[in-house]
N, C-alpha and C positions, 0 to 999 in steps of 0.2 A: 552425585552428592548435593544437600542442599546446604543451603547457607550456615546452617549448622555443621557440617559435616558430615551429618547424618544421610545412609541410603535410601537414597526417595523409594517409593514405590512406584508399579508401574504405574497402576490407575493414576496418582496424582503428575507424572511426567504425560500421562494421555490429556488428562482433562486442559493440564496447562498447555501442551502443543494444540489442542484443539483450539483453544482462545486465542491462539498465534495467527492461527489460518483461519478463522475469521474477520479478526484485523485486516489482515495481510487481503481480503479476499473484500472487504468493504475498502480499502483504502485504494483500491483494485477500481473500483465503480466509481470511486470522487475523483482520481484520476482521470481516468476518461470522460469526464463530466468536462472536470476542469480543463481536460485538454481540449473537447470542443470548443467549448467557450475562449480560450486562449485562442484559438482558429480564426474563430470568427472575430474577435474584436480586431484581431489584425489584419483582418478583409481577406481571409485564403476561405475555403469551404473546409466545414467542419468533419463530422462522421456522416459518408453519404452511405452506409450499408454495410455489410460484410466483405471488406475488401481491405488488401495492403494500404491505402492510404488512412481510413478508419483504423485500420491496428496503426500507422504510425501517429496520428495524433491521438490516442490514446496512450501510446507507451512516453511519446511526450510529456504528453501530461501526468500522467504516474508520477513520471521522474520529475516534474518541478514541484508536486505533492509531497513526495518523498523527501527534498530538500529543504522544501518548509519547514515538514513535521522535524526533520534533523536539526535542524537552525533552532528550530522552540524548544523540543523537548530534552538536545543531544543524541548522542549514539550509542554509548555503550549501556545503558542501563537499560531493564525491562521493564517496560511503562505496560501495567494493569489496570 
């Protein structure tokens, strides 16, 4: 249902999940930007390659991305 109450269609529930996972898949990349950088200002090594340490400072960095963007824009709404 959409905010009307009205039944969405599918196309228009596709087009809008598709701009979800776009988001979700760019905020994905500043993350892990951000997490290198986070790495390195604190003098550890940042993303050395394809490896557990690169995915954890990436998934770090997500997560202090994600608690930004939460802090500025809130939670519950859908920000387009």
């Amino acid at each position: 249902m959409d905010a009307k109450g009205e039944p969405e269609l599918e196309s228009e529930r596709g087009r809008r999940d598709s701009g979800v996972v776009k988001r979700q898949f760019r905020m994905s990349i500043v993350g892990a930007l951000a997490g290198g950088y986070l790495f390195q200002l604190a003098g550890s090594t940042g993303v050395t390659g394809f490896n557990l340490w690169s995915m954890f400072v990436a998934i770090i960095g997500a997560i202090v991305v994600l608690v930004i963007k939460h802090a500025i824009m809130g939670r519950g709404e859908i920000h387009t």
